[in-house]
C-alpha positions in Angstrom: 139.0 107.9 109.7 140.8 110.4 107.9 139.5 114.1 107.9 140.0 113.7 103.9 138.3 110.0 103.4 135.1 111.6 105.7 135.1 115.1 103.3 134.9 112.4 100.0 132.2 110.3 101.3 130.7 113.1 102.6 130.9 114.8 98.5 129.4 111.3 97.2 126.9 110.7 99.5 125.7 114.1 98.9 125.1 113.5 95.6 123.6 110.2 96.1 121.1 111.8 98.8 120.5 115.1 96.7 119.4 113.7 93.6 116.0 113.5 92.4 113.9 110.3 93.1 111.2 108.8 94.9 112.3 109.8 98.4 113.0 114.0 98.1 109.7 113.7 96.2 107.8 112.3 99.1 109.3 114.3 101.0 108.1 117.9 99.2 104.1 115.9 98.7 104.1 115.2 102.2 105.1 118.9 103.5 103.0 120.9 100.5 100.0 118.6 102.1 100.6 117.8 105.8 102.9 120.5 106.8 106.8 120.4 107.8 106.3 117.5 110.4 105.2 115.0 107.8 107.8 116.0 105.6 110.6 115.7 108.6 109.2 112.7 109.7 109.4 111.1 106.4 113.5 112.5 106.0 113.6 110.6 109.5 112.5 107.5 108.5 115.0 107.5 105.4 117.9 108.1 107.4 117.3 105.6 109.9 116.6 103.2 106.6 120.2 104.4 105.3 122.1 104.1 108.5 120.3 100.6 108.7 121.9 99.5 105.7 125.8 101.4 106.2 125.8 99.1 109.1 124.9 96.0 107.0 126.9 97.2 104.4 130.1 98.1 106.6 130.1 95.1 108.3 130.3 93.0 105.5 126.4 92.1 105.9 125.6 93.4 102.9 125.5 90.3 100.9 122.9 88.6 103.5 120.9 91.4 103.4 120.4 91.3 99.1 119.6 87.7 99.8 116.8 88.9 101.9 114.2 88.9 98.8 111.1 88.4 100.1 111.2 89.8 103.1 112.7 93.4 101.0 110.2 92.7 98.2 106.9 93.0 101.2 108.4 95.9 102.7 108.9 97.7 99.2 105.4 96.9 98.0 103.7 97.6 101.3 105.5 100.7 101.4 104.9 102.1 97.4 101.1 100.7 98.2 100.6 103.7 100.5 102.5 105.9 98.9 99.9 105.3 96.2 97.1 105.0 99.0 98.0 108.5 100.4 98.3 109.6 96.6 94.6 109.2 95.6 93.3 109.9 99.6 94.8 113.8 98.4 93.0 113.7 95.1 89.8 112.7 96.8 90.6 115.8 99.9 88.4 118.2 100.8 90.4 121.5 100.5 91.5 123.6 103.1 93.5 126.5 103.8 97.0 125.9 104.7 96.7 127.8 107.9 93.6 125.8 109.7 95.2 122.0 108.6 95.9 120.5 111.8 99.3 119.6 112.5 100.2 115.7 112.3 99.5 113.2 114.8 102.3 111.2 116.8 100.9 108.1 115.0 100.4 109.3 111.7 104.1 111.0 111.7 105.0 106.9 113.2 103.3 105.8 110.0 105.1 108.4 107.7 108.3 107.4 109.0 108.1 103.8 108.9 107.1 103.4 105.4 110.2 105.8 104.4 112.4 102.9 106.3 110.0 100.2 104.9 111.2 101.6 101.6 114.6 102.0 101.8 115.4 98.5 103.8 113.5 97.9 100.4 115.1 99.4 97.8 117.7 96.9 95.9 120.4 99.8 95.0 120.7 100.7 98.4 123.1 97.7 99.0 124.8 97.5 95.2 125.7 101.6 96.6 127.0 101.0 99.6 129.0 97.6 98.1 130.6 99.9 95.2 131.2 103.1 97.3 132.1 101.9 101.4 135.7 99.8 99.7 137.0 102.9 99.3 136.9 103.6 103.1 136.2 100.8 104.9 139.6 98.6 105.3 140.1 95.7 107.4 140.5 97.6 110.6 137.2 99.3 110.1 135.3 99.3 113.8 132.9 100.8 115.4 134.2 104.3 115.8 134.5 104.4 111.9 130.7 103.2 111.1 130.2 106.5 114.2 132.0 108.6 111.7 130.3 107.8 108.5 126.9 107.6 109.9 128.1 111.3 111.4 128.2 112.6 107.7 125.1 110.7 106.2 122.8 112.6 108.9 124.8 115.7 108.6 124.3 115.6 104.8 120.6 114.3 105.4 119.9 117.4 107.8 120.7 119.9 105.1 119.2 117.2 102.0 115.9 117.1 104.0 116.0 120.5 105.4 116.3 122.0 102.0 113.5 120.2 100.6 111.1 120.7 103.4 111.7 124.4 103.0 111.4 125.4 99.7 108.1 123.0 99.4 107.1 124.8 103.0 107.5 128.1 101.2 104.9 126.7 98.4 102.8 126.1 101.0 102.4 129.4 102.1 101.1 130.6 98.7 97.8 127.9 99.4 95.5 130.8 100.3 92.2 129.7 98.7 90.5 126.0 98.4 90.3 126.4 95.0 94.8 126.6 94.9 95.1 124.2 97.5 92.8 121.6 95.5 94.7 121.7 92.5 98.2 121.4 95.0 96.7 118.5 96.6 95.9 116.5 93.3 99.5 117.8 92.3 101.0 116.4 95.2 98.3 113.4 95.2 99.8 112.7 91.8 103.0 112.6 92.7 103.0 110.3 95.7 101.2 108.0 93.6 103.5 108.0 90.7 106.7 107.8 93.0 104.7 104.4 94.4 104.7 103.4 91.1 108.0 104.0 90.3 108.9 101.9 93.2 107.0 98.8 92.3 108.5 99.3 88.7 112.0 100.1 89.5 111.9 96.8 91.6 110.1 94.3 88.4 113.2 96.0 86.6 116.4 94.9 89.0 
């Protein structure tokens, strides 16, 4: 692809990726609460959901994969279900000091990052994105090299998406010095997991 077609899908996708929503939220709650590796883990599983869907989407697929209802509809409420689950598991908490939490298991992170891809393969403006932005790049001649390219700029743009967010709530983090603080971040983060589970399930009964 052309250096100029990559630096405008790189410009949109940024935006797409940077704004607020469900996913960057997650992401800050799950490093103010678990630490960095929970909120990696999560960016993780919402790229792999992403490049899941360019490759449906850039291969014409998309249309079979918006027919996919039910299956889209389980993984979306299975996935906003913990979200909510993890939610009111923070509000419930016992506090404690940033700097004794132990650092995520290898199967909780699994479970972190599978529900970000459960939601996303979920999410039914992933495809209508991808079906009004990918015409403007993809031409008949598209192959395998180009899906290489644009995956190339979604995980570059992820990296520094994801990266940013994990800092600046990893530098909240640092301020939880007494239960007391880190009780009232944990319900705040609590909250906002549970809410963004919510605003999955209604963000679905609304498309």
């Amino acid at each position: 692809m052309e250096p100029q077609a990559l630096l405008a899908f790189a410009l949109a996708f940024f935006v797409f990726a940077a704004s607020p929503g469900p996913d960057n939220m997650t992401i800050m709650a799950r490093t103010v609460s678990h630490g960095a590796s929970s909120g990696i883990a999560y960016g993780v599983g919402t790229v792999i959901g992403i490049l899941i869907y360019l490759a449906l989407a850039a291969f014409g697929l998309s249309l079979i994969a918006s027919e996919m209802g039910l299956a889209m509809t389980v993984l979306r409420y299975a996935g906003a279900a913990w979200l909510i689950y993890m939610g009111i598991r923070l509000w419930t908490a016992k506090p404690v000091v940033a700097e004794v939490v132990e650092p995520g298991r290898g199967r909780d992170l699994l479970t972190v990052c599978l529900t970000a891809i459960a939601l996303n393969l979920g999410n039914p403006k992933m495809p209508l994105f991808y079906l009004a932005l990918l015409p403007n790049f993809v031409g008949a001649d598209f192959s395998a090299g180009g899906y290489m390219s644009l995956a190339a700029v979604i995980i570059a743009v992820e990296t520094v998406v994801v990266g940013g967010h994990v800092w600046i709530a990893g530098r909240a983090r640092r301020l939880l010095r007494t239960p007391r603080i880190v009780k009232a971040v944990n319900r705040g983060a609590g909250t906002v997991l549970a809410c963004a589970g919510i605003a999955v399930i209604a963000t679905h009964r609304g498309s």
